[in-house]
Each structure stands twice: as C-alpha cells, then as structure tokens.
C-alpha positions in Angstrom: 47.9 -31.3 -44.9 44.0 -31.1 -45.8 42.3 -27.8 -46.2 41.2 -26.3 -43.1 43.3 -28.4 -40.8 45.7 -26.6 -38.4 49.4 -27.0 -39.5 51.4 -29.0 -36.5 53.9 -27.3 -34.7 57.2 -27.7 -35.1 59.0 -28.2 -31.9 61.8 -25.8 -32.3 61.7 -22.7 -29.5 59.8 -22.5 -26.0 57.1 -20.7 -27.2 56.4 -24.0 -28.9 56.1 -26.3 -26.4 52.4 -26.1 -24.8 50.7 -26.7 -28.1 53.5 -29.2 -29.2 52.6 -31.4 -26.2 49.1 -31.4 -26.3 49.2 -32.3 -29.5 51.4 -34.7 -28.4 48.6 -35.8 -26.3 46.4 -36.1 -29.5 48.2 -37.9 -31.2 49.6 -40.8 -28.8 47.4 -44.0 -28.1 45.9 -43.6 -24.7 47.5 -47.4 -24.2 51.0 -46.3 -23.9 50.0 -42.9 -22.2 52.4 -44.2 -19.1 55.3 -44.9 -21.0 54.9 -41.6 -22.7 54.2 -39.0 -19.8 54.7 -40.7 -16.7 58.0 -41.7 -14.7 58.9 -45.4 -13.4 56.9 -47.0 -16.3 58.7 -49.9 -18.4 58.0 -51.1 -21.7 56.4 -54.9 -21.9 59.4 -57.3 -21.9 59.7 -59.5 -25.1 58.2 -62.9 -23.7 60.4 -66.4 -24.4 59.0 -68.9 -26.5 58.4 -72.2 -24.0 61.1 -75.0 -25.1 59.8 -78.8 -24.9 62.7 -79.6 -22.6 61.1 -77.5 -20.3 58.6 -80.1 -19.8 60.8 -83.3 -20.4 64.4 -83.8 -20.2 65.4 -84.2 -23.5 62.6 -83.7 -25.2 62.6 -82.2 -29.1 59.3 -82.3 -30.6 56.1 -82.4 -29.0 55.8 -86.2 -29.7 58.1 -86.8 -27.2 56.1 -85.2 -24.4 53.8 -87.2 -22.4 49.9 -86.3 -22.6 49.9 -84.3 -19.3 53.0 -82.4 -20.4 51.3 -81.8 -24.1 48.7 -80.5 -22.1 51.2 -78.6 -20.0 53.0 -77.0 -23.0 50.0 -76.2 -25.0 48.5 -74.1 -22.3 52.3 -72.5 -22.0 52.4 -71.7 -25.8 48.8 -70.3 -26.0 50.2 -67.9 -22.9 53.3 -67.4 -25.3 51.3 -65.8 -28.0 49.0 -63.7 -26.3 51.8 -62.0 -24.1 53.5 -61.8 -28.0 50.5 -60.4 -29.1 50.2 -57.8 -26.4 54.2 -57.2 -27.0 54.1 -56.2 -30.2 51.4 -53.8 -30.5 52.9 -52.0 -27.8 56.2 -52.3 -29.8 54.2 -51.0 -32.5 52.3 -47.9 -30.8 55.6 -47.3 -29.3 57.4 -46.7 -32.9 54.5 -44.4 -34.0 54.1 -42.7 -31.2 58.3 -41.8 -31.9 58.0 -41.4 -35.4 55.1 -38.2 -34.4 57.9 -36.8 -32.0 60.9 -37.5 -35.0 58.2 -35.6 -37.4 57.4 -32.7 -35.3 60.8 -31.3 -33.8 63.6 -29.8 -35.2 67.0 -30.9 -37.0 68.8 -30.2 -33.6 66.4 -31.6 -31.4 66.3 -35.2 -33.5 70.1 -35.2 -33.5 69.5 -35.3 -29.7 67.7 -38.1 -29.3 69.0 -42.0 -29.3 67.6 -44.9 -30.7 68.1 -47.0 -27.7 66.5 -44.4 -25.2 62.6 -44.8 -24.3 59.6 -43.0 -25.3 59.7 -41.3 -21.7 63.6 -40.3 -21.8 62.5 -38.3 -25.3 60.2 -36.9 -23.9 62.0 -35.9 -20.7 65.0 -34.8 -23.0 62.8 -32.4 -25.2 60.5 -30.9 -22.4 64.3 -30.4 -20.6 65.7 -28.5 -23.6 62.9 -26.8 -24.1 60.2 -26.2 -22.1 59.6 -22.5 -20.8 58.6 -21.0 -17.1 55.8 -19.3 -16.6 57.5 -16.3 -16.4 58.2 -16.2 -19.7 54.9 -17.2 -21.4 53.5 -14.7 -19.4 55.6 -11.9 -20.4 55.4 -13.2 -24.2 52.0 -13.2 -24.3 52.1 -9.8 -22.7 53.6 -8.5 -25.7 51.7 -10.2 -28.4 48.7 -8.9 -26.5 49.7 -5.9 -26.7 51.0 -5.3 -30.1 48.0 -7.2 -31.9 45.7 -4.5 -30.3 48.0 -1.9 -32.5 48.5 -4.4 -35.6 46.8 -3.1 -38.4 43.1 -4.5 -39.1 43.2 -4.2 -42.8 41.6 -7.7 -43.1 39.5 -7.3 -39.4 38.5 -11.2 -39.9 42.2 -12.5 -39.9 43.1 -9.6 -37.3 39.9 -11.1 -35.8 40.9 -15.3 -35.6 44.5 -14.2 -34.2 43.1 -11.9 -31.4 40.9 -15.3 -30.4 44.6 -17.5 -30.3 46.1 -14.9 -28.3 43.4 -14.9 -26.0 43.4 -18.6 -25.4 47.1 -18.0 -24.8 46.4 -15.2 -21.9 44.0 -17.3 -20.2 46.5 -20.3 -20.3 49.3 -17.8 -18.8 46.9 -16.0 -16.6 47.2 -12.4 -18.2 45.9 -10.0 -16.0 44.2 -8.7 -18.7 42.2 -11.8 -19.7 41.3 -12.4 -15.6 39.4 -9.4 -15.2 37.1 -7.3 -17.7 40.3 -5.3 -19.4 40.0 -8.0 -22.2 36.4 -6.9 -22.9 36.6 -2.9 -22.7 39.9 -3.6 -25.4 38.1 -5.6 -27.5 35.1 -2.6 -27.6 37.1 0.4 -27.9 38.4 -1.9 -31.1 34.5 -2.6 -32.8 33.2 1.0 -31.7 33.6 1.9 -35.6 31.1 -1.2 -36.4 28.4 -1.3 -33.7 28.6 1.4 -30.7 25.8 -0.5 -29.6 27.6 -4.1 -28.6 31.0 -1.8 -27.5 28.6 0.1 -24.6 27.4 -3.6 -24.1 31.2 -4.5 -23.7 31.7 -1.8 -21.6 29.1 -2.8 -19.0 29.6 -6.4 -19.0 33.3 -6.0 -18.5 32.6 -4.3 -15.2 30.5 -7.3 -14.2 33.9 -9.4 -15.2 35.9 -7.4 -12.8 33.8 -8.0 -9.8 34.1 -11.7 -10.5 37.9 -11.2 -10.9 38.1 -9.2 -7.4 36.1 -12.0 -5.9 37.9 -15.0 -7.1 41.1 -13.1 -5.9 39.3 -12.5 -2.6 38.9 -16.2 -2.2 42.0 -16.9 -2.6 43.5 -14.9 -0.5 41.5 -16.4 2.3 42.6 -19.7 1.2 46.2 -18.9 1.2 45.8 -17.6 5.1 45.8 -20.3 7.0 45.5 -18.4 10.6 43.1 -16.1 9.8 39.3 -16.1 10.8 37.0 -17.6 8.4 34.9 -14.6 6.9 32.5 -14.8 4.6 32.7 -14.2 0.7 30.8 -11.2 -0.7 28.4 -11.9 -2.5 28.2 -11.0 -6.5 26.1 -7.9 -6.8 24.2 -9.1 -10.0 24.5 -11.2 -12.5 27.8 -12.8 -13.8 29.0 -12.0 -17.4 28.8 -14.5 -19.8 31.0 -13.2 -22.4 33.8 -15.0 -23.1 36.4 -15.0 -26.0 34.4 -17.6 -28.0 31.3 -15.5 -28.1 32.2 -12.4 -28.7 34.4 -13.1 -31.8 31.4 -14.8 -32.9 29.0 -12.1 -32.7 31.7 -9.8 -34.0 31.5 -12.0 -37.1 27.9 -11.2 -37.4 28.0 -7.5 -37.0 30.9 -7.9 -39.6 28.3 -9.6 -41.8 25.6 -7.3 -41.3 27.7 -3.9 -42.8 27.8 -2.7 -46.1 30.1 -3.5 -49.0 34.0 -4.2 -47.5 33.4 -3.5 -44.2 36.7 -4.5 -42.8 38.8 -2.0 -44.9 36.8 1.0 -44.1 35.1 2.8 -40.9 31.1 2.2 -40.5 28.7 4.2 -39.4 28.4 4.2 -35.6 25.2 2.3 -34.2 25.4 -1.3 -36.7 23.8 -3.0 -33.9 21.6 -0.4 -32.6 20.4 2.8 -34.7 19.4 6.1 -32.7 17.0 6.9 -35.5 15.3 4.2 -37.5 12.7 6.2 -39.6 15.6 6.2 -42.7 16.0 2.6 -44.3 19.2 2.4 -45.9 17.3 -0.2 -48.1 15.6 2.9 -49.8 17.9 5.3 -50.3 19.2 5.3 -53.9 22.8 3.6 -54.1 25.6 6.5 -54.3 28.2 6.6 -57.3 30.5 8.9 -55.3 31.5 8.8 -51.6 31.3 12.0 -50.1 32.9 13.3 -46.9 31.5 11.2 -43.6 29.9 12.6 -41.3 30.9 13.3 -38.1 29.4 14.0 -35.2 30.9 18.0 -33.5 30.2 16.8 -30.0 31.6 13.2 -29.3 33.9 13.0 -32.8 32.4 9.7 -33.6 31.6 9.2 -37.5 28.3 8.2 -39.0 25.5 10.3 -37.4 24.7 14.3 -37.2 25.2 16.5 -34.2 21.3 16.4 -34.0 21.4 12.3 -33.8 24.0 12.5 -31.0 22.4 10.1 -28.4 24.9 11.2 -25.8 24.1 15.3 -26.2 20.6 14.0 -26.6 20.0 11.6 -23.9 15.8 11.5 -24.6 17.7 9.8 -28.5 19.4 6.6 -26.6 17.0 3.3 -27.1 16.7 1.8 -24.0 18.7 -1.1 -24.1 21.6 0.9 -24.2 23.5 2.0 -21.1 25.0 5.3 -20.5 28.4 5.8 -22.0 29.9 8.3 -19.3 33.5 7.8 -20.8 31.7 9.6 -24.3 29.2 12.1 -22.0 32.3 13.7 -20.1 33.8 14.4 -23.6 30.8 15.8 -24.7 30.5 18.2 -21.8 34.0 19.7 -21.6 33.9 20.0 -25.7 30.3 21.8 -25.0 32.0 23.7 -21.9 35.0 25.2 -24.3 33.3 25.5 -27.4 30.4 28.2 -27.0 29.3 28.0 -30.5 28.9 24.1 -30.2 26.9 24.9 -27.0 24.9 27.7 -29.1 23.7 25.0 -31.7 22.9 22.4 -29.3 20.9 24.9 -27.7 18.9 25.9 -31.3 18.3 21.9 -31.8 16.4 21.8 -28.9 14.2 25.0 -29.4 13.7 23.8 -32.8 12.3 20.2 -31.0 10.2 21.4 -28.6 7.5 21.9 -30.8 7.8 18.5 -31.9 7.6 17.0 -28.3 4.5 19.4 -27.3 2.7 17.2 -29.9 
C-alpha cells in the first residue's frame, strides 16, 4: 500500500459492508457493471469457430470452397474474431473484477464462494451474509458518535480526521444529530478552549441548520399526506448555513495552526480567533521559562483572560462580529447573583472605567 492511500476494507462484519461496496464500485470496470450489480444479466457466450463444411459439404480446407463461399466464410471468420475479441476481455475483466472480491473478504467468506458461480451470485451471496439494516448502522453510528465526543483528544488532529469519518457515517445513516444543527453546537462546545470566537459562530449557525432541518421535515410530511390540502412551505427566515463537516474541520485545522507551541496537548487561551483586547501582542512579550498558573476568568470559569477582560460581564468588551453567548451570560448572572463579593469587584471595575470612557 503507498503512503497516504487508505487501507481497503476487509469484508469481514456488517459494519463493513457500505465502504466494501463502493469500493467495489471503484474498483470494477464500468463494462461489466451489469454482470456485477444488476440481476438477469449473462456473461457473453464463448462464440464457435465457423467450420468449412458449413459452407460446402465436405469441405476441409478453404481451397475447397468455391469463390462465393470463400467470400462467405471470410466474412464469418472476421465475425468469429471480433465476438472472440469481445469474449475474452470480458472473460478477462470478469477474473479481475473476482480476484478484488477474493482479495478483500475474509477466510470464511472465500470458502463460501464457488468457482463455477457468476460475478453477480458472489455478489448476491456476500451482500446476503452480510449486509446490515438500517437499523443497525444507525444505532452503531449512534454510539461511535457518541463515545468519540468523550474519547480523549490528546492528539486533537487524529481525534480531529476520525470525528470527520464518523460524520460522513451519520449523514449516510441519517443521525439525527448530523440532520439538524446538534452536530455543530457538539463540535463548538469541543474547540471553545482554542477559539471562543468560531464556537459562538458555531453556536449561531447551528441554529440556522435547525430551521432547515424543521423545514425539510415539514416538506416531507406534506409529501407523505396524500389527502391533505396543499399549504405552502415556510419560508427560511435568513440565510442558510453553509457549514458542513468538510469546512469546519478545515478551519479547525487553521485555528490549530495558529496556537502556540503543542497546541493539541494543552488548553489555549480563550479568543484564538477573536481577542477582546488587542493592545498586548504576544509577539512582544518576552518568551516565559516557567509556566505559571492560567488564568481564569471568576465570572464565566473560562481560562485565558481576567475578570476585567470578560466580554460577557462586560458586554461594551465583545467585538462586533461576535454574537451574544446567552448560554455563558446566564452563568455569569446567577454566579454574580450568589457571589456578592464577585458582584462587589465587578462593580469597582467599572467605577475604576468610567473615567476612561468620559475621555
């Protein structure tokens, strides 16, 4: 197998069997795609060599044939060869299209199959034995959904390219998750620790997801009542989303690449994408030889910024671009509302700023 190529799957449980197909698929010459996936087809009959006795009782060389039936038999043997021709190269694809399946299954599974059955009947005989319902993709793909949001992230670009499989898989299987915007506000609760900028982002465009989700649904609904009044759709009530799995692991990879030194082993400050103060370059402070105690923020709990940088106690902080986090801001008011001391210094911070503003 050459670097960088995907390993091919080994047809063994029913897990296995959408990606061994389509690969299947791949790897089959379009010219024998009926014999391969389609019922009723035959294989191309070997043709029959024409005999010279055909053309002239007792004839047994082509000398002894008349000029008419030369004629006759040479236009019979050039049809001879090209239906040979045609014959076996389709005997051939036929062999290597069975020597991918014999390559790409398991020891039980070969022992299965016959030499004498067609492409088709192994086919048939595999997808039998092994092919799941829908049911049970869907509930396995619940679970590995599930569980690789709790796996550990130790290597987040690894973590990263399996989260993007599994979601390929939930689309396939129609995961509810993956249908509406649950995907999205998963995949930002995740990255919050890299850029609280893009996970708000996620937030709101997930909620855009959901409308499209309800609408979809809506439609088919309609279509699935046949005696009902035709009503009209609602409409969308902005723009669609236009996130998708693809694109967000991408630009994941770029705030990955934008953090300091190992950023997948460690927490980064909150804000990557989008800093609620920006009169500090990192570039000049003078590099650290000892990592001392984060800081974290008294309000909301998130690490990286001071109480006083708290966009969501400080609302006037938040750049523009940024929507409202009102999961975070009803955290911060019931920690303000049983904490009177936190209230107390959120208080002095803004005495202390109003100077500043006046100016």
């Amino acid at each position: 197998m050459k670097d960088g190529t995907a390993p091919r799957t080994i047809l063994t449980e029913p897990q296995d069997w959408d990606r061994w197909i389509k690969e299947l698929r791949a790897r089959v010459d379009r010219t024998i795609y009926h014999l391969t996936f389609q019922d009723g087809a035959e294989p191309l009959d070997p043709p029959q060599r024409p005999s010279y006795s055909s053309f002239a009782q007792n004839a047994t060389a082509f000398t002894d044939l008349s000029t008419e039936q030369q004629k006759s038999y040479s236009i019979a043997a050039s049809d001879y060869e090209s239906r040979r021709r045609e014959f076996l190269y389709e005997t051939k694809l036929i062999t290597a299209a069975k020597t991918t399946i014999t390559e790409s299954i398991s020891k039980a599974k070969l022992i299965s199959l016959r030499e004498e059955e067609t492409l088709r009947q192994w086919v048939k005989k595999l997808e039998a034995s092994t092919a799941p319902t829908k049911g049970f993709m869907l509930e396995r793909t619940r679970k590995l959904y599930s569980a690789h949001l709790n796996a550990s992230k130790k290597s987040f670009l690894e973590w990263l390219a399996r989260w993007e499989e599994i979601m390929e898989e939930a689309d396939l299987y129609f995961l509810t998750e993956a249908l509406t915007g649950q995907w999205l506000r998963d995949i930002a609760a995740i990255i919050r620790p890299y850029s609280d900028g893009y996970a708000t982002i996620f937030q709101e465009e997930s909620k855009k997801i959901d409308e499209e989700a309800a609408l979809a649904q809506y439609r088919v609904y309609q279509s699935l009542r046949p005696g009902s009044a035709t009503t009209q759709a609602p409409a969308l009530t902005g723009e669609s989303s236009s996130w998708n799995y693809q694109l967000v692991a991408r630009k994941i990879r770029e705030i990955l690449e934008q953090q300091p030194e190992h950023p997948t082993s460690r927490g980064v400050k909150r804000g990557a994408g989008f800093l609620a103060g920006d009169d500090e370059s990192s570039e000049e402070q003078p590099p650290k030889k000892k990592r001392g105690p984060r800081t974290r923020c008294e309000a909301c709990g998130i690490p990286g910024h001071e109480l006083s940088k708290c966009w969501t106690v400080f609302e006037e902080l938040r750049p523009a671009q940024i929507g409202k986090n009102n999961k975070a801001y009803e955290k911060v008011q019931k920690a303000l509302k049983e904490d009177p001391s936190l209230q107390k210094k959120v208080n002095q911070i803004r005495i202390t700023r109003i100077p500043d503003e006046k100016k």
